[in-house]
Backbone as CSV, one residue per row, in Angstrom:
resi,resn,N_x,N_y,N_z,CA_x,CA_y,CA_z,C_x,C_y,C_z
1,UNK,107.022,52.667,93.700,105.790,51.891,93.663,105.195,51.987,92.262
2,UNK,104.797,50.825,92.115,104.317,50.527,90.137,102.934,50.479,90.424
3,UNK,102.301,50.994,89.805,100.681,50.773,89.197,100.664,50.203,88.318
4,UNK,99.058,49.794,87.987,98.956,49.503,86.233,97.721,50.227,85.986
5,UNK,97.476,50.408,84.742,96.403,51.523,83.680,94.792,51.052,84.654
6,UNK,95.317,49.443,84.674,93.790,48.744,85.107,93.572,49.255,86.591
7,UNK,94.316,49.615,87.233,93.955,50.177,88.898,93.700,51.563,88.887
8,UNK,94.196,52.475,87.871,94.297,53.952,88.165,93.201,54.531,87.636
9,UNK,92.124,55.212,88.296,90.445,55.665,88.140,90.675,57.089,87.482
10,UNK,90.793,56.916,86.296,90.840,58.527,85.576,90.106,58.715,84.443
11,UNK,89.527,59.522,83.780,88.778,59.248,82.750,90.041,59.730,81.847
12,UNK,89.470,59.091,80.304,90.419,59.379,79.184,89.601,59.665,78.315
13,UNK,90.053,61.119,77.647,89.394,61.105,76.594,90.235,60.638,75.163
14,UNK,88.552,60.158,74.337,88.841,58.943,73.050,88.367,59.930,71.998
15,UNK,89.023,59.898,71.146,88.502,60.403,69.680,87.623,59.498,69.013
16,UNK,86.340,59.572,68.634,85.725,58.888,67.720,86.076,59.153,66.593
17,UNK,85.179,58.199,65.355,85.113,58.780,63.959,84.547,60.190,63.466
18,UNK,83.261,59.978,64.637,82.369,61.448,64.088,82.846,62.586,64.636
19,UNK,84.457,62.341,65.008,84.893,63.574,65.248,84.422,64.486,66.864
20,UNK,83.484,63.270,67.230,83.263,63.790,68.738,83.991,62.623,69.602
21,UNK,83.912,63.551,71.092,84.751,62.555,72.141,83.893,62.826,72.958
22,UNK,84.377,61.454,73.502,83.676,60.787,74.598,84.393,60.459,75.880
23,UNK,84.366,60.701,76.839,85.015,60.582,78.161,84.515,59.044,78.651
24,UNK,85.831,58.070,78.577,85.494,57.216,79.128,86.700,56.992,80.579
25,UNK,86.403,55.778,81.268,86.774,55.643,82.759,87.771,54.886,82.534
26,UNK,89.412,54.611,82.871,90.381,53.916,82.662,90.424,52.863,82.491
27,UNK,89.448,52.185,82.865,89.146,50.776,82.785,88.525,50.387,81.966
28,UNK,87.786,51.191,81.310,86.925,50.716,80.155,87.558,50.763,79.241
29,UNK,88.575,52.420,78.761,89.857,52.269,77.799,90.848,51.142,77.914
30,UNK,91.269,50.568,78.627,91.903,49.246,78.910,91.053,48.181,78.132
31,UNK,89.678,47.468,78.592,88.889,46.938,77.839,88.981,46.870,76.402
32,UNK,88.249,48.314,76.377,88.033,48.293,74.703,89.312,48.083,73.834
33,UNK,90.850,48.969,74.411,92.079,48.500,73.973,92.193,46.846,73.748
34,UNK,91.825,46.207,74.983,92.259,45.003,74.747,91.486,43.864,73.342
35,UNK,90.154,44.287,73.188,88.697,43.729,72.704,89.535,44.586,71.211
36,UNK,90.005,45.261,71.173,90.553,45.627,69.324,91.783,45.214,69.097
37,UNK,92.039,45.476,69.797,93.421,44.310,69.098,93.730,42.895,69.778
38,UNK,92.711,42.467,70.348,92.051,40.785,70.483,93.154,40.013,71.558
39,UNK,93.762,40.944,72.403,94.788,40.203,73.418,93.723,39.465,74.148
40,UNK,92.599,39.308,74.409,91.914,38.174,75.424,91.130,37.275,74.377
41,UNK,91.346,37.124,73.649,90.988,36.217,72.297,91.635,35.045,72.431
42,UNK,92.743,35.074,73.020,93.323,33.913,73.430,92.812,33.027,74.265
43,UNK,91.858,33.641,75.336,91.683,32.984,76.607,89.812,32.183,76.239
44,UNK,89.441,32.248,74.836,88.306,32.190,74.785,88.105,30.303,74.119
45,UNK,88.962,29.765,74.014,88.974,28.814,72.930,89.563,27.012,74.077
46,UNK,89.796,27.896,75.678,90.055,26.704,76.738,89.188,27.016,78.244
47,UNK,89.906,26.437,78.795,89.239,26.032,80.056,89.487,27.540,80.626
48,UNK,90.504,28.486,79.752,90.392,29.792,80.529,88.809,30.760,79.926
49,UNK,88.106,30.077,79.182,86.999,30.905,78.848,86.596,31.890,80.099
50,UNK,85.913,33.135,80.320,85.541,33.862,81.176,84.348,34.951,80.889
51,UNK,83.834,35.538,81.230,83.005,36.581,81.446,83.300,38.336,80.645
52,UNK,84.947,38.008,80.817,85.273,39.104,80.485,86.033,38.963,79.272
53,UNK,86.600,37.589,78.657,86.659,37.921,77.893,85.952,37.526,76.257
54,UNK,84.223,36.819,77.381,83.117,37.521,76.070,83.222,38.455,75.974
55,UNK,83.215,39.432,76.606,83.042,40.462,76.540,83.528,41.556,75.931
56,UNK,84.635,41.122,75.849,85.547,41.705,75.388,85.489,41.075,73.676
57,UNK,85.651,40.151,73.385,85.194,39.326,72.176,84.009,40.680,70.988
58,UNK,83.233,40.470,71.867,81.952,41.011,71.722,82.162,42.855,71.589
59,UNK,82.478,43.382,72.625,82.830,45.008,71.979,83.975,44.720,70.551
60,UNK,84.814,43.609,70.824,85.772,44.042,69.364,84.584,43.438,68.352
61,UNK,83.606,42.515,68.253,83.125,42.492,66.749,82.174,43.713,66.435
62,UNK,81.875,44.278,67.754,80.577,45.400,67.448,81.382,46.474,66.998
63,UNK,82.497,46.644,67.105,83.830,47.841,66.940,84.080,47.720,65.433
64,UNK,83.808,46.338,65.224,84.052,45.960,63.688,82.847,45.817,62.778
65,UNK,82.174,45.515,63.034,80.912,45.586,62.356,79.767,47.460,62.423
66,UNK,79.962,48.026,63.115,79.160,49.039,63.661,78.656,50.101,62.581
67,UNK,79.406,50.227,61.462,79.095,50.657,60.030,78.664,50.121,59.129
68,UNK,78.421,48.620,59.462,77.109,47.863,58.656,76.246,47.553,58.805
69,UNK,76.028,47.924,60.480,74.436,47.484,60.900,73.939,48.965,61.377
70,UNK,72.075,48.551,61.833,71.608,50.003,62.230,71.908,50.174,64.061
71,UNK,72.472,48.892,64.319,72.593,49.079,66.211,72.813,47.147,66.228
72,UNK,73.842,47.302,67.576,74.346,46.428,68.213,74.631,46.730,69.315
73,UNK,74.750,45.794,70.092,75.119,45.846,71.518,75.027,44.240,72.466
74,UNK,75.851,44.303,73.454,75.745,43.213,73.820,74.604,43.339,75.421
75,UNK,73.751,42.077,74.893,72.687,42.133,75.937,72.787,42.159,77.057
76,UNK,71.933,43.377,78.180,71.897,43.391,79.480,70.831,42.670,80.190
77,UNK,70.540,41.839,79.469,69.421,41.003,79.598,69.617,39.421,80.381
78,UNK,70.190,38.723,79.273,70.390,37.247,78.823,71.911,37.719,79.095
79,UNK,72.256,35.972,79.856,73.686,35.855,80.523,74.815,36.220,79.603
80,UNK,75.769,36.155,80.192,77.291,36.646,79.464,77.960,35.588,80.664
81,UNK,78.765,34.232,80.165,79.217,33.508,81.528,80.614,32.896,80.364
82,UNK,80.892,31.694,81.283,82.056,30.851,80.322,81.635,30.215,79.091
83,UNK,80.690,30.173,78.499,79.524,29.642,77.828,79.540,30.452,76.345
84,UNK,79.940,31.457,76.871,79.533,33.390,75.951,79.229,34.054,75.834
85,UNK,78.576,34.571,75.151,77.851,36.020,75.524,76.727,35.967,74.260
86,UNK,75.705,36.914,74.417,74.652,37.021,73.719,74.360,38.443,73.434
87,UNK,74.369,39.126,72.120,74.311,40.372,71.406,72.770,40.917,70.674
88,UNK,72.332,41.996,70.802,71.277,42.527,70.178,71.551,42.852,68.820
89,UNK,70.890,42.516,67.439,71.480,43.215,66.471,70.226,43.683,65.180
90,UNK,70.189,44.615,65.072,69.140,45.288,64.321,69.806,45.737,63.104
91,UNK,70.053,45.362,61.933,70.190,44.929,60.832,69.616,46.203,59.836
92,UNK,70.673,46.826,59.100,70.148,48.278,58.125,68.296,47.697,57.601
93,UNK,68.628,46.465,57.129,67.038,46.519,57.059,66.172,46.524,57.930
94,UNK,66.298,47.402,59.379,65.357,46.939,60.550,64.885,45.725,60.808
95,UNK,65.963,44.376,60.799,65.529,43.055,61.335,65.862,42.973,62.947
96,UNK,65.316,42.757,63.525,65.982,43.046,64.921,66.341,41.562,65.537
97,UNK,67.616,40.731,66.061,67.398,39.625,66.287,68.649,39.579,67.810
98,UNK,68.200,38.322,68.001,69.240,38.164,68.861,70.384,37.037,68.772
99,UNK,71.652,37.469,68.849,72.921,36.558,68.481,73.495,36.386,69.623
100,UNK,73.777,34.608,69.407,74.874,34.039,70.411,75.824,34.275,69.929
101,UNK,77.106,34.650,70.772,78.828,34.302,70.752,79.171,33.029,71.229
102,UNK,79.429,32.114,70.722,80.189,30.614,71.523,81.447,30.305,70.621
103,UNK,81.837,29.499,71.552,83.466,28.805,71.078,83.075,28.368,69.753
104,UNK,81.750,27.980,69.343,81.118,27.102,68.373,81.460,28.724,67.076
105,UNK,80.865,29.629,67.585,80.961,30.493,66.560,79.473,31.537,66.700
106,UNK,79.181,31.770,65.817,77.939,33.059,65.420,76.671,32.354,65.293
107,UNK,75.363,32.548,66.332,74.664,31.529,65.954,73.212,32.905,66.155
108,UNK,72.032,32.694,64.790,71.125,33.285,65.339,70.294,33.020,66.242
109,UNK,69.580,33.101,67.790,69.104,32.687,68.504,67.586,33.094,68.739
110,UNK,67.159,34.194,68.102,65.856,34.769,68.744,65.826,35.452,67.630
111,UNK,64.120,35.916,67.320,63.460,36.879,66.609,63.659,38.332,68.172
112,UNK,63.882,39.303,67.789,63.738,40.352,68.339,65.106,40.330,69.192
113,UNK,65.117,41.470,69.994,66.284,41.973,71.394,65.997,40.640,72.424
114,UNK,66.852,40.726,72.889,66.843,39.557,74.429,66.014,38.392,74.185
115,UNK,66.137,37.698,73.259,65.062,36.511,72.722,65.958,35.111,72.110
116,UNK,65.690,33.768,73.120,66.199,32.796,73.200,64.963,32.070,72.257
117,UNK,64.372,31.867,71.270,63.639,31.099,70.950,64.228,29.169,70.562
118,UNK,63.060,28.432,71.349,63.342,27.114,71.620,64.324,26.611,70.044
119,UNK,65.061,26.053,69.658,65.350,25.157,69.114,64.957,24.246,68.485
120,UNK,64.064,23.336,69.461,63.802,22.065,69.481,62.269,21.882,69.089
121,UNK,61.261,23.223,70.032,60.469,23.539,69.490,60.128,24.193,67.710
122,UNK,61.317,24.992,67.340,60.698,25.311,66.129,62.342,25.750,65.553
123,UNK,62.911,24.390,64.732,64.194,24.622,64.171,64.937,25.709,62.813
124,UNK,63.754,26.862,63.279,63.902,27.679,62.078,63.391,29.059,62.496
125,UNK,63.965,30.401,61.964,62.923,31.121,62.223,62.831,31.912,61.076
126,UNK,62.039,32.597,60.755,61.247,33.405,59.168,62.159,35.026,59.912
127,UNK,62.893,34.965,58.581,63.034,36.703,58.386,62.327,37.292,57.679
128,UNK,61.720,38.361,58.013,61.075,39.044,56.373,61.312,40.455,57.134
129,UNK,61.995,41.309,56.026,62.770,42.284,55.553,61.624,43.289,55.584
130,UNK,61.215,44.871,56.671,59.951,45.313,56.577,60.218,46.226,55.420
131,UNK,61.402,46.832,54.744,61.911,47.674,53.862,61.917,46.126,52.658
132,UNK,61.298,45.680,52.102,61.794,44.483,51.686,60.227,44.628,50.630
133,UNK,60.408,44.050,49.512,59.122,44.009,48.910,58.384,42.697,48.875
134,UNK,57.417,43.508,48.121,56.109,42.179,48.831,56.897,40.845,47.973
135,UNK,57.163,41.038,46.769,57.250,39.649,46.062,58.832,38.876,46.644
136,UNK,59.492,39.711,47.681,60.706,38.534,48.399,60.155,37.727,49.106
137,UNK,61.039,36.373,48.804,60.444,35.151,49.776,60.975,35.954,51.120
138,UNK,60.695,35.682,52.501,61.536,35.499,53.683,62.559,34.797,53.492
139,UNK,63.475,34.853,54.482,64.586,33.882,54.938,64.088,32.869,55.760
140,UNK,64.706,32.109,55.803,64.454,30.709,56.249,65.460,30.883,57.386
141,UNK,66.340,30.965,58.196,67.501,30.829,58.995,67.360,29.887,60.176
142,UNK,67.937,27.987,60.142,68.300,27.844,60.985,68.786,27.953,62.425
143,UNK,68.255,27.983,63.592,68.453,27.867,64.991,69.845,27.335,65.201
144,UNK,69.715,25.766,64.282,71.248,25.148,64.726,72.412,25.630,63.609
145,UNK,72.099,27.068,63.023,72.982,27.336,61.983,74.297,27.914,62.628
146,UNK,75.476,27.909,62.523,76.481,28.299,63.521,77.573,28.855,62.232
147,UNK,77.841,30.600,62.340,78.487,30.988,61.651,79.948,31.339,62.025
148,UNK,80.927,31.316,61.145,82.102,31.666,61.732,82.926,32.784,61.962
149,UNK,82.197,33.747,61.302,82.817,35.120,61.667,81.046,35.907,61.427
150,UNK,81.402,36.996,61.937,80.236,37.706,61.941,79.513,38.587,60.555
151,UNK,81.032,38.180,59.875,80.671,38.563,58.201,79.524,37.597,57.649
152,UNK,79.940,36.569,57.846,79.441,35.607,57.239,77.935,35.541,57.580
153,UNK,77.704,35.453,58.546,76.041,35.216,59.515,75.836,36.857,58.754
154,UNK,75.956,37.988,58.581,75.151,39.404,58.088,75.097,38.894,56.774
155,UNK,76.096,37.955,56.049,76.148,38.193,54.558,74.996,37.248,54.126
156,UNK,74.658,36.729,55.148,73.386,35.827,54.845,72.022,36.204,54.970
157,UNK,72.012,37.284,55.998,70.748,37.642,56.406,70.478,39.403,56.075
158,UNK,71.147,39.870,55.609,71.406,41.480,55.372,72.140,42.106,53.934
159,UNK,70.912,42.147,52.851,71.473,42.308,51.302,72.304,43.736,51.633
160,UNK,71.719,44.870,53.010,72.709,46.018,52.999,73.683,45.849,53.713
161,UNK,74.136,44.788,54.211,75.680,44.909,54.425,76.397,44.412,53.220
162,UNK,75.963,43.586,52.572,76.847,43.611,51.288,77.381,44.730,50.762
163,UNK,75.954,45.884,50.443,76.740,47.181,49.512,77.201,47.578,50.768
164,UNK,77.259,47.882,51.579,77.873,48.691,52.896,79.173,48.006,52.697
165,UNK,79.680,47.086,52.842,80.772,46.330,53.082,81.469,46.835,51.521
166,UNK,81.191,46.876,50.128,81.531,46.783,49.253,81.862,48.127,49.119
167,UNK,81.137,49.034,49.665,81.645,50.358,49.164,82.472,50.644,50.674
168,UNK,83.021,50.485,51.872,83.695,50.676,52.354,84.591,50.079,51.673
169,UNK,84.871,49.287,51.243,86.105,48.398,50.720,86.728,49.076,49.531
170,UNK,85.924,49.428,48.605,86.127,50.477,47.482,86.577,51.788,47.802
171,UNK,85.445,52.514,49.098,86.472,53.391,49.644,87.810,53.916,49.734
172,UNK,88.324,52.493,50.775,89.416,52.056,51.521,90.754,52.062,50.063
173,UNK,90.120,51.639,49.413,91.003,51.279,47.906,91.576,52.689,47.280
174,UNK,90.845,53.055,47.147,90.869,54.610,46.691,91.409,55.330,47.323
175,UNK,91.129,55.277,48.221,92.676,56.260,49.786,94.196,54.947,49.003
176,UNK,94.172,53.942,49.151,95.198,53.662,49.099,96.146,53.992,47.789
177,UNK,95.119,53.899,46.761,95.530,54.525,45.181,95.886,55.742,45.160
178,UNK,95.393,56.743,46.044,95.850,57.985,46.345,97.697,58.480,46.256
């Protein structure tokens, strides 16, 4: 008799970066396996769209991004359906906003956590940076602005993921010159 990983209820322990572990439940290691190396990435772009694998979408960009922002997570709030999913993201400069996932791509949706602000009512919303000095304009950021990777939407709205991104990359270089 055959099982698979996805039926058998065991916890596994995961090595993090910070060198601590975390006991997670077989099914969730399955998940997160699948969400990093993007096997349900496939199912997101047709009529197989699903629930799970926003979701999955969504832990792999927070898996990828999680050292350039101050916190992410995907909302327990606001739906997650065939549609996509919707993420909390608080930004090294303490911007706190809320992001859609769609087939369309990366879109900012709300000032704050769990926040759909109208569109139609007000096609823009004001960033201003509270670590940010008095003489920066705000950001201006489009409602109907739709980004295509999640680099792109931070590299617009977050001057510290730039150096974050730049000195991981420099990092990364330097191990390899090694």
């Amino acid at each position: 008799m055959s099982t698979s990983a996805d039926s058998i209820i065991i916890e596994q322990p995961i090595q993090l970066e910070d060198e601590h572990e975390e006991t997670i439940s077989a099914e969730e290691y399955m998940r997160r396996e699948k969400a990093i190396k993007g096997t349900d990435e496939r199912f997101l772009n047709g009529d197989n769209s699903d629930e799970e694998g926003w979701r999955s979408e969504a832990l792999a960009v927070i898996d990828d991004i999680q050292p350039f922002v101050e916190f992410m997570s995907i909302s327990s709030i606001l739906p997650c359906d065939n549609n996509g999913v919707y993420m909390n993201l608080k930004t090294k400069e303490s911007i706190g906003l809320t992001i859609e996932l769609s087939s369309t791509g990366f879109r900012i949706c709300g000032r704050g956590f769990d926040t759909i602000d109208d569109p139609n009512e007000n096609d823009s919303i004001e960033i201003t940076s509270s670590s940010s000095s008095m003489s920066e304009e705000p950001l201006q950021i489009s409602l109907n602005s739709y980004y295509e990777t999640p680099y792109s939407l931070l590299d617009t709205i977050s001057p510290s993921y730039r150096n974050s991104f730049s000195d991981e990359l420099a990092q990364r270089l330097m191990k390899l010159c090694k």
